[in-house]
C-alpha positions as CSV (number, residue, x, y, z in Angstrom):
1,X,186.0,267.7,-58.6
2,X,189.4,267.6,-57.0
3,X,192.9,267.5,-59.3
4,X,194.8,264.5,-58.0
5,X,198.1,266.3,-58.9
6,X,199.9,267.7,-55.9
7,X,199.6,271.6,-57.4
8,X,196.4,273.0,-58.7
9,X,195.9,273.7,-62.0
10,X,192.9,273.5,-64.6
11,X,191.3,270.3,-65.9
12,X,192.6,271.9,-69.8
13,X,196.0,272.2,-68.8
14,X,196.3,268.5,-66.7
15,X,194.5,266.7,-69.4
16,X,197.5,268.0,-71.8
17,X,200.1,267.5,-69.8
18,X,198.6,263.6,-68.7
19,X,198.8,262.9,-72.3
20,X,202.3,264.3,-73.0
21,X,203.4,262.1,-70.2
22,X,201.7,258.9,-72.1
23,X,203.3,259.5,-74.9
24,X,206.6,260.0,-73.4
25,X,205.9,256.9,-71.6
26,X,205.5,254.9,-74.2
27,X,208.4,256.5,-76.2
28,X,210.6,255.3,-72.9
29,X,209.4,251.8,-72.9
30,X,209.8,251.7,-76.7
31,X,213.2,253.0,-76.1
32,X,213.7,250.4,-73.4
33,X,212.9,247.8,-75.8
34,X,214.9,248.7,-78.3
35,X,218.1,249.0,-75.7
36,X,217.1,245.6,-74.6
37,X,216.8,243.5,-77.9
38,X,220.6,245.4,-78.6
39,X,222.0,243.9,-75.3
40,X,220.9,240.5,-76.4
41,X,222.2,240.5,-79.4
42,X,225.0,242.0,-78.2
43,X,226.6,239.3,-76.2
């Protein structure tokens, strides 16, 4: 089984750092909703 990330690394390591990404993901489009509900109101 081939990684699909560009440099090799172990399935351990990926899985970790796949998830940190999700989270950080979702803390951005959190973030991005927050920032968006402020411009509306702040008209």
């Amino acid at each position: 089984m081939q990684s699909r990330l560009p440099n090799e690394e172990p399935l351990g390591t990926s899985r970790i750092i796949r998830s940190k990404q999700s989270t950080l993901e979702a803390k951005l489009t959190t973030r991005n909703k927050l920032v968006r509900a402020c411009q509306q109101y702040n008209i």
